[in-house]
C-alpha positions in Angstrom: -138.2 -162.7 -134.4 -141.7 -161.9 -133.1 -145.2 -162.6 -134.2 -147.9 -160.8 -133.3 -151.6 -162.2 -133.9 -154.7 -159.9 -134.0 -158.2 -160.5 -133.7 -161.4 -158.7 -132.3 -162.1 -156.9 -135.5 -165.7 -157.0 -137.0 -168.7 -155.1 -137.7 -170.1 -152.5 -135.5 -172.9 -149.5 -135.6 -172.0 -146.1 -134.7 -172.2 -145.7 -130.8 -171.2 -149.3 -130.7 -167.7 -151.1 -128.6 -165.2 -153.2 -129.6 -162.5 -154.8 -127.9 -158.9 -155.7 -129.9 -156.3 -158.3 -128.4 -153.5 -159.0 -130.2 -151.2 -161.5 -128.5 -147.2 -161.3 -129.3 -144.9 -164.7 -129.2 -141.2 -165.0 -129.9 -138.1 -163.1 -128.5 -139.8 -160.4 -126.7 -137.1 -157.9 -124.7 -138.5 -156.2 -121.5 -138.2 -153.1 -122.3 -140.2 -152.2 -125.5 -143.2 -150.5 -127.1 -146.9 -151.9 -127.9 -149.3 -150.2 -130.0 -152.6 -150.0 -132.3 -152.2 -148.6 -135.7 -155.0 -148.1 -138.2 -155.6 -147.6 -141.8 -158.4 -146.2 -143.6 -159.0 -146.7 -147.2 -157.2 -144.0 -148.9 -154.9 -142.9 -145.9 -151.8 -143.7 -144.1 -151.5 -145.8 -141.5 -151.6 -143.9 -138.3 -150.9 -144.1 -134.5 -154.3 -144.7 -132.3 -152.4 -145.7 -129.1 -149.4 -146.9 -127.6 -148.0 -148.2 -124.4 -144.9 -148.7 -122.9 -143.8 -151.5 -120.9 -143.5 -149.1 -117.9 -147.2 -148.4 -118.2 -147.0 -145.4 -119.6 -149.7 -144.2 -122.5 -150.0 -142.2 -125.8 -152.9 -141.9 -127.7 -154.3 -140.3 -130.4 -156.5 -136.7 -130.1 -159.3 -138.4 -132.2 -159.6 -141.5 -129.4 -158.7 -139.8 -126.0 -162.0 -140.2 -123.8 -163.1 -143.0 -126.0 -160.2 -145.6 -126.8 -158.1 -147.6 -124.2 -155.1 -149.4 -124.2 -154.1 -151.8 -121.8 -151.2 -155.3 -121.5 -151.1 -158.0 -119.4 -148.5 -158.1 -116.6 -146.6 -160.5 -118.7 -146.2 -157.8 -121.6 -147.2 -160.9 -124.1 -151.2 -159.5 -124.4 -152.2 -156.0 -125.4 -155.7 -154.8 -125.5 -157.6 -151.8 -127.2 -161.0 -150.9 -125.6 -162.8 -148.6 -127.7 -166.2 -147.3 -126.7 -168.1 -144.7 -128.5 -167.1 -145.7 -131.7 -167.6 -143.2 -135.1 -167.8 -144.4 -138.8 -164.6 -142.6 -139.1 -162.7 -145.3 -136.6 -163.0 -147.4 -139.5 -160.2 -149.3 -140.6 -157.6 -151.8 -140.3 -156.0 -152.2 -137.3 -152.4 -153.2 -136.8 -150.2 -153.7 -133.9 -147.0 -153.7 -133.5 -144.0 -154.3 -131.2 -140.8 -152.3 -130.9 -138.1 -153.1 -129.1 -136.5 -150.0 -126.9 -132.8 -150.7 -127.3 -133.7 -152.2 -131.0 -135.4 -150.0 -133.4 -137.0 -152.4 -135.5 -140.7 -153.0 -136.1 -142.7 -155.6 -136.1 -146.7 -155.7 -137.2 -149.3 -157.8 -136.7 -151.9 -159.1 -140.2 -154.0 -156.4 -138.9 -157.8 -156.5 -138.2 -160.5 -154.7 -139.8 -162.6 -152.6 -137.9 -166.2 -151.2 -140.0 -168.1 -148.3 -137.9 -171.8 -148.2 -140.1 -173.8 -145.1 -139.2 
């Protein structure tokens, strides 16, 4: 099992940063993928960014330039930087942990995110 714990969420004005950590614990493999997911009222839950634990990065058209995901060299800690932030980032977000020789998903409690304008 792992858990993964959010936080960083809260209130921000258009224009405005934010910086998400969410920390997973448990039986973590080596070789796996990290990511942020969000979900707006209304809409399905959808990728923002994603990193392997190679280093490599995916993100989302609507956040390239203005989002950032990053982990810690231990692969227990990942981070989402976002800068530049639109009311239409608003949302909860989730992350979650996949295992790359294991497909099975595991989310966080999620964090919510409000952009005012």
């Amino acid at each position: 099992q792992v858990q993964l714990v959010e936080s960083g969420g809260g209130l921000v004005q258009a224009g405005g940063s934010l910086r998400l950590s969410c920390a997973a614990s448990g039986n973590i493999f080596d070789r796996n993928v990290m990511g942020w997911y969000r979900q707006a009222p209304g809409r399905q839950r959808e990728l923002v960014a994603s990193i392997f634990s190679g280093g490599p990065t995916t993100y989302a058209d609507s956040v390239k330039g203005r989002f950032t995901i990053s982990r810690d060299n231990a692969g227990s800690w990942v981070y989402l930087q976002m800068n530049s932030l639109k009311p239409e980032d608003t949302g909860v977000y989730y992350c979650n942990y996949r295992p790359l020789l294991k497909p099975v998903d595991y989310w966080g409690q999620g964090t919510l995110v409000t952009v005012s304008s």
